[in-house]
ZAMARGU-4260 file (C-alpha; in steps of 0.2 Angstrom, whole numbers, plus 5000, padded with zeros to 4 digits):
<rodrens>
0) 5107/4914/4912 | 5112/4929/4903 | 5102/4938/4889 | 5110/4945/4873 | 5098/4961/4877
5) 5113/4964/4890 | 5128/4965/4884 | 5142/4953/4894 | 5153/4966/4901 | 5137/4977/4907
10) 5136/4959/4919 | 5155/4962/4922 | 5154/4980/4928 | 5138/4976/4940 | 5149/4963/4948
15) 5163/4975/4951 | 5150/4987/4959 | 5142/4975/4969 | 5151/4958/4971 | 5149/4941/4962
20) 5134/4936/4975 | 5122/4950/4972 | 5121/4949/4954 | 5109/4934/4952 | 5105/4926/4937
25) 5099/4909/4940 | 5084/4902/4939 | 5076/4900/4956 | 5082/4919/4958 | 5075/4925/4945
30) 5059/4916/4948 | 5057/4925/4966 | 5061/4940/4961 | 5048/4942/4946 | 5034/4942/4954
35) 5024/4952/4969 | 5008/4950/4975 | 4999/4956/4963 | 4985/4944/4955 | 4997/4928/4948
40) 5008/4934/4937 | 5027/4931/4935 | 5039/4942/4923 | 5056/4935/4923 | 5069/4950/4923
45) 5086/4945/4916 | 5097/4949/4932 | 5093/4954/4949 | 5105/4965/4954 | 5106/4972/4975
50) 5116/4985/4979 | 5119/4992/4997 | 5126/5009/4997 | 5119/5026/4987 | 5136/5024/4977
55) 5131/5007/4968 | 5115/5011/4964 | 5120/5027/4957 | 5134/5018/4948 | 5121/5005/4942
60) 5110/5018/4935 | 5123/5026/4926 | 5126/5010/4916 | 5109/5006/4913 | 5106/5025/4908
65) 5121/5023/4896 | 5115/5006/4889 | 5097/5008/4888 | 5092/4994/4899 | 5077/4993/4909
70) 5077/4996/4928 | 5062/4988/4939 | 5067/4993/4956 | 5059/4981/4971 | 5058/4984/4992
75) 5049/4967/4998 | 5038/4962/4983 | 5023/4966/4994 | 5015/4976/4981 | 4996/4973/4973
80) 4998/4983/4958 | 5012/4977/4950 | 5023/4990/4951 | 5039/4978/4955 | 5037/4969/4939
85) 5047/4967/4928 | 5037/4967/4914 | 5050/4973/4902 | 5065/4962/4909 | 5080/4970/4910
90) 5089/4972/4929 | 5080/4970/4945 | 5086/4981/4956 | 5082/4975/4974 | 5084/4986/4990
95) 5082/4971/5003 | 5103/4975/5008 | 5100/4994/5012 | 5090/4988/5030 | 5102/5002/5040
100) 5091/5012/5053 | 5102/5026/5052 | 5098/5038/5065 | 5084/5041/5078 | 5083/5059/5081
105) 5073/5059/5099 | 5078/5078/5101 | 5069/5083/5083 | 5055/5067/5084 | 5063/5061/5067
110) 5070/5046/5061 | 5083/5042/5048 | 5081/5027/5037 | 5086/5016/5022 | 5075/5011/5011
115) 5075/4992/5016 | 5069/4993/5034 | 5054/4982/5037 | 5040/4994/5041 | 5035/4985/5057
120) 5054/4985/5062 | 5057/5005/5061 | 5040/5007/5070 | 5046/4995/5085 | 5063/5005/5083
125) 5055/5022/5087 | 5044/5016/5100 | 5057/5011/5111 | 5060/5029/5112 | 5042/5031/5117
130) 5038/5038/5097 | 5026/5033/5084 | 5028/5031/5065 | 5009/5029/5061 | 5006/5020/5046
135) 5003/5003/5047 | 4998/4997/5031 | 4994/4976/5033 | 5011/4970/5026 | 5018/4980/5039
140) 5027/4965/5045 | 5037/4959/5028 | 5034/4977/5020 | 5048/4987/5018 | 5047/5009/5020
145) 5053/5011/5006 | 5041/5004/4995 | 5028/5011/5007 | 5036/5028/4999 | 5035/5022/4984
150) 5015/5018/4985 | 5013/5031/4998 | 5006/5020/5009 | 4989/5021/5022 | 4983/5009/5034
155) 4970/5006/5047 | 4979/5022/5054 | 4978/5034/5040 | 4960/5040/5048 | 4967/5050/5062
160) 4984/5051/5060 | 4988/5052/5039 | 4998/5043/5026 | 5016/5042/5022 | 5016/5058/5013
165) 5013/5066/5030 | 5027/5060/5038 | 5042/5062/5025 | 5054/5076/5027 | 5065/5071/5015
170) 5071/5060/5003 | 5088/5057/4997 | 5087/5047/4979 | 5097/5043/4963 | 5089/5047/4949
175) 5090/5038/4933 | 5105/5047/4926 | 5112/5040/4940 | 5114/5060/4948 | 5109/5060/4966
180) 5099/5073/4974 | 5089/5077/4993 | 5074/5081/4988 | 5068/5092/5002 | 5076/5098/5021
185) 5075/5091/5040 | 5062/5104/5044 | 5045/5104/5050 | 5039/5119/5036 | 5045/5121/5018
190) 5041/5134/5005 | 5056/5133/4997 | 5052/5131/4976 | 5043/5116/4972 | 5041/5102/4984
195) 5052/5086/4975 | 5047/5076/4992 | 5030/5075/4988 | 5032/5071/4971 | 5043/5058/4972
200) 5031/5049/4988 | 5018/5039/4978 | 5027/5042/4959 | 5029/5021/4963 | 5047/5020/4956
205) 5047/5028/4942 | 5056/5043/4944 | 5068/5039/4954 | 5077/5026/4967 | 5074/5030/4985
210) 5090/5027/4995 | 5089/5036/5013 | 5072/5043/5020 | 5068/5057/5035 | 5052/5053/5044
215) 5043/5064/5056 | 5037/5054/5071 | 5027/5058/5084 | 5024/5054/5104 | 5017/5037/5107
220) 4999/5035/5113 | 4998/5029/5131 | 4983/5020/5130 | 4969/5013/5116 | 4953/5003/5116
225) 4947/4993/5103 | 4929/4986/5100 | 4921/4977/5084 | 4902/4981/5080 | 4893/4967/5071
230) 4880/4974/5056 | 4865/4964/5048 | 4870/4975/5035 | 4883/4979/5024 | 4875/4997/5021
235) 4870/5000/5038 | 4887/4996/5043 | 4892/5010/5029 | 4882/5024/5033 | 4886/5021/5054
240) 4904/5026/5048 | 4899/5043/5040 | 4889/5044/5057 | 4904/5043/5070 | 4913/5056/5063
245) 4898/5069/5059 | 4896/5067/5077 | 4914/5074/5082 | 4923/5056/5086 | 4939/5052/5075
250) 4945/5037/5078 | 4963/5029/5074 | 4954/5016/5065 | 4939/5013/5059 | 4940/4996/5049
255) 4926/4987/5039 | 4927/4969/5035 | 4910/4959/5029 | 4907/4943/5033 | 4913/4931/5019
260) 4929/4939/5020 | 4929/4938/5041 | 4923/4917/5037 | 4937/4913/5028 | 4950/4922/5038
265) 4947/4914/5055 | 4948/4899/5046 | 4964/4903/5038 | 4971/4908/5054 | 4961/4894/5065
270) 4954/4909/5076 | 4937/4912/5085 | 4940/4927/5091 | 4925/4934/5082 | 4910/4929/5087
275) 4899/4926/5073 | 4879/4927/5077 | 4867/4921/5061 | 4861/4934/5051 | 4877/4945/5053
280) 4884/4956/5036 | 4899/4964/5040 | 4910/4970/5057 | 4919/4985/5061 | 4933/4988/5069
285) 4934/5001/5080 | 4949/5010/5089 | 4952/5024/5101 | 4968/5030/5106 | 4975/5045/5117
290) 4985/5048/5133 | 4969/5046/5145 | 4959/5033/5149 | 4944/5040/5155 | 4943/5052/5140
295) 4945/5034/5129 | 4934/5026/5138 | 4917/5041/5136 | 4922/5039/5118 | 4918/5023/5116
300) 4904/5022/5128 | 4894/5037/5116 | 4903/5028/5101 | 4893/5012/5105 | 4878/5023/5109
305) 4878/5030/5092 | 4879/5012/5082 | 4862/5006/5089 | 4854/5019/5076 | 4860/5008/5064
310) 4855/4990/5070 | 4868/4985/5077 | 4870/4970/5085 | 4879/4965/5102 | 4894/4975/5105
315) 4911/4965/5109 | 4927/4973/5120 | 4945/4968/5117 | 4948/4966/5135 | 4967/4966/5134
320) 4982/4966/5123 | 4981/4947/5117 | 4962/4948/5113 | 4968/4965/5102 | 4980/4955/5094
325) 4971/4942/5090 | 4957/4954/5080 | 4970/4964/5073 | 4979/4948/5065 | 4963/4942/5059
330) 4961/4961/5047 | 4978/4962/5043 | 4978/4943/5036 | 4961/4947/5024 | 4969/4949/5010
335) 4982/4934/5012 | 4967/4923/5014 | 4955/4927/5002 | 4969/4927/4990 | 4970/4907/4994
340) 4951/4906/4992 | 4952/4912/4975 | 4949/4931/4974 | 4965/4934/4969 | 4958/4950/4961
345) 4960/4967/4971 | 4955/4985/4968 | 4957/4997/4978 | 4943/5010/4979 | 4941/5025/4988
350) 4925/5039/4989 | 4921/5050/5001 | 4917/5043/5018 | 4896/5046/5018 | 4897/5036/5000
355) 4903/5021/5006 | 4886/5012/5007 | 4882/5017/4988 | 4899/5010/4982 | 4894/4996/4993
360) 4880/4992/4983 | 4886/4996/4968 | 4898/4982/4970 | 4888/4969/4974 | 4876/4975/4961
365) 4890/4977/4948 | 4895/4955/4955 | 4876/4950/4951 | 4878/4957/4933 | 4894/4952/4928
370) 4894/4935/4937 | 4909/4936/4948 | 4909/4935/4967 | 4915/4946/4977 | 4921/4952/4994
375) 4923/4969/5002 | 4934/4976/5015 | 4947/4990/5021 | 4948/5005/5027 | 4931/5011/5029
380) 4935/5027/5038 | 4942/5036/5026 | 4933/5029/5012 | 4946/5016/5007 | 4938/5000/5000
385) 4947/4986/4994 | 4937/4974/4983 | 4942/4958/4981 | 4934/4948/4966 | 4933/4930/4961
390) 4928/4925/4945 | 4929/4907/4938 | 4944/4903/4924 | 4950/4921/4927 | 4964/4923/4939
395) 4971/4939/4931 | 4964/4955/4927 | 4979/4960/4918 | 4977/4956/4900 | 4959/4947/4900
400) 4948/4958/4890 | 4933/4952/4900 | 4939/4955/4918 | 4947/4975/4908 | 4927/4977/4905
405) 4921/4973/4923 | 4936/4984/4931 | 4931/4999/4920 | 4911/4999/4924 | 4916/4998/4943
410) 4930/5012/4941 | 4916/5022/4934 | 4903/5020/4948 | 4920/5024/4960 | 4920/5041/4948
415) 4903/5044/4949 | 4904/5045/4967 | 4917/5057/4968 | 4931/5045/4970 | 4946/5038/4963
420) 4953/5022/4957 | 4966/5018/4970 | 4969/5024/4989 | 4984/5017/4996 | 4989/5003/4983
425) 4996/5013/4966 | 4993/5011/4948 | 5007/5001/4945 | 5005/4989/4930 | 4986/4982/4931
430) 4978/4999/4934 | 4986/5012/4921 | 4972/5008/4907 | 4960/5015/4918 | 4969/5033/4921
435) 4956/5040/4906 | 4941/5038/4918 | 4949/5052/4932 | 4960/5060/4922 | 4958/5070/4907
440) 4972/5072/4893 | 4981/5088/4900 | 4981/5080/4918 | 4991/5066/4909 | 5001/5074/4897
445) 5009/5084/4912 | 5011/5066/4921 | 5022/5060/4905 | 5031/5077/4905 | 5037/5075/4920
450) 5043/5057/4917 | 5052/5063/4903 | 5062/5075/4914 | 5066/5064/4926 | 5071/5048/4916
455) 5072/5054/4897 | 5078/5039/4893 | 5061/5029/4899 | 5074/5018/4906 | 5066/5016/4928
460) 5050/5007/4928 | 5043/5009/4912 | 5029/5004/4908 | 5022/5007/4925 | 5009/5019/4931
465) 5007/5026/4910 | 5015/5020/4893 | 5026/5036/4886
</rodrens>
């Protein structure tokens, strides 16, 4: 149903642009459209509008630029902090038609894509070819790449081979004016003024629409070998991380999942593939990849070596590719399944690697104190912990004083340690009042600044990230 706070014939013009079908505005759309996965919340926009060429979104932003209406753009809606809300109404502007994979470049090792590609789909893609597009963040099946720009997106992989940011070449995007720029060149080096690619790669929509994206991609690794480590520990299992790399090894993923959280996934999934011995804390996941065997093979052999110093328990192999599957699903269904159990809370921490054990126990501290419960996993190689928090009549963080309170004594530990408030997830809606603990006031006001020239109507994704 249409809103007065659109004028009629703005509806008109957006179904010249686009036709009838893509501009949505009845209930059931609206409904699947205004919310991600962030916590359970729902924000009802007042049209969802998709385009499928650079032309009608530039067009589109023209109007809304004109008119002063809010833009939310939206790639899958697999998001966890917010940042496809539309918490200010206004048009939805959904990506999900521009899904071309333009180009594979197999002379260069780049692809050209739109931004609606599944991640998971451009990956398969490219290794048709025998090529490798690392980051894999857990969505990676429903996630689209260009929200993983958006969010500058990690992964189990991010240890050894880096995040998006490493991997884009180039970006072309429609700003909010509706004016459309490429951002960088298809080139491997670029000193060239300042780097617009990087800026716009983890600015989470706000200053601009992504329409067409060059990624650098690699050769794909012959071989890998994966193993999960059981811990009595939860520390133990923290400080052996800082341990394999201090002792020359990277791997191309080093994953950390405590028990709780490995409990109620297999029985989300019906899986027991991981064998669960009494007394048992935590497991990580362990992977080694490269173009020879025998190499991958020593590594893990001294790998394993290494991990009895930290009382760990029996070692368990992935024999073949099945049995790697079935550990992998099991981590990249975490989150979906202690979302079901109730900790439908996520942060996502990171500090540096040797401080994992102490934000470990200062999250579990921090749960005793403030009476919630509390599971922790994610990325433990790099430092990336995602903390997932269950606290009764409190499904929300965003807008209950209490769980605000909690969020910020844990941000601080997080700062204390050296780290930062979000690795791999953004800011979004739910994490801007939280920008003051790492940031001062000059970091910020350049921030707002640059908003302003982008979009100095504070028309795309206000609200998000910072109020201006």
């Amino acid at each position: 149903m249409a809103d007065t706070s659109i004028p009629v014939h703005v509806y008109e013009q957006f179904r010249k642009i686009v036709g009838n079908q893509y501009v949505m505005t009845d209930e059931e759309s609206l409904n699947a459209y205004g919310h991600d996965e962030t916590e359970r919340l729902l924000f009802l926009p007042h049209v969802v509008v998709r385009p499928r060429t650079t032309d009608e979104v530039s067009q589109i932003m023209r109007i809304c630029n004109e008119e002063k209406i809010h833009v939310t753009p939206r790639g899958a809606g697999t998001g966890l902090s917010g940042g496809a809300l539309p918490h200010l109404g206004g048009v939805l502007l959904s990506t999900d038609r521009m899904n071309t994979i333009l180009q594979i470049d197999e002379q260069n090792l780049q692809v050209t894509t739109e931004p609606g590609v599944i991640t998971e789909v451009l990956q398969l893609a490219v290794k048709e070819k025998g090529l490798f597009y690392p980051p894999d963040p857990s969505s990676k099946g429903s996630c689209f790449i260009g929200g993983n720009i958006a969010e500058n997106s990690g992964g189990p992989k991010a240890v050894k081979y880096g995040v998006v940011r490493d991997y884009v070449l180039n970006l072309e995007v429609v700003l909010p004016t509706g004016e459309v720029i490429w951002t960088g060149s298809n080139v491997l080096k670029n000193s060239t003024g300042y780097s617009l690619t990087h800026l716009l790669v983890g600015s989470e929509g706000t200053l601009g629409i992504v329409t067409k994206i060059v990624l650098k991609l690699i050769p794909f690794p012959k071989f890998d070998l994966l193993m999960l480590a059981p811990f009595n520990s939860l520390e133990k299992a923290g400080e052996a991380v800082s341990a394999i790399f201090r002792a020359g090894f990277t791997p191309s993923a080093l994953e950390l999942v405590e028990i709780e959280a490995l409990e109620i996934v297999s029985r989300f999934v019906d899986s027991s593939a991981v064998p669960v011995t009494e007394g048992t804390a935590a497991h990580l996941i362990i992977e080694v990849d490269g173009n020879h065997m025998d190499t991958l093979m020593a590594e893990m052999e001294a790998i394993g070596e290494l991990l009895l110093n930290f009382d760990c328990g029996e070692l368990y192999f992935a024999d073949d590719a099945q049995q790697k599957n079935e550990l992998w699903k099991l981590r990249r269904r975490v989150a979906e399944a202690v979302n079901i159990a109730g900790y439908t809370i996520e942060e996502d921490t990171v500090v540096p690697r040797a401080a994992l054990p102490a934000l470990i126990r200062g999250v579990k501290q921090l749960g005793i104190e403030k009476n919630f419960q509390v599971v922790c996993y994610g990325h433990a190689g790099d430092g990336n912990l995602h903390v997932r928090i269950k606290k009764e009549g409190i499904p929300n963080s965003h807008g209950n004083p209490e769980m605000k309170q909690i969020l910020r004594a844990l941000f601080v530990i997080v700062k204390d340690l050296g780290g930062t408030i979000s690795g791999e997830h953004g800011i979004g809606l739910v994490q801007k009042d939280f920008l003051d603990i790492v940031f001062d006031q000059t970091q910020l006001r350049l921030m707002k600044e640059i908003k302003k020239i982008f979009d100095p109507n504070n028309i795309l994704n206000a609200g998000k990230i910072f109020d201006i």
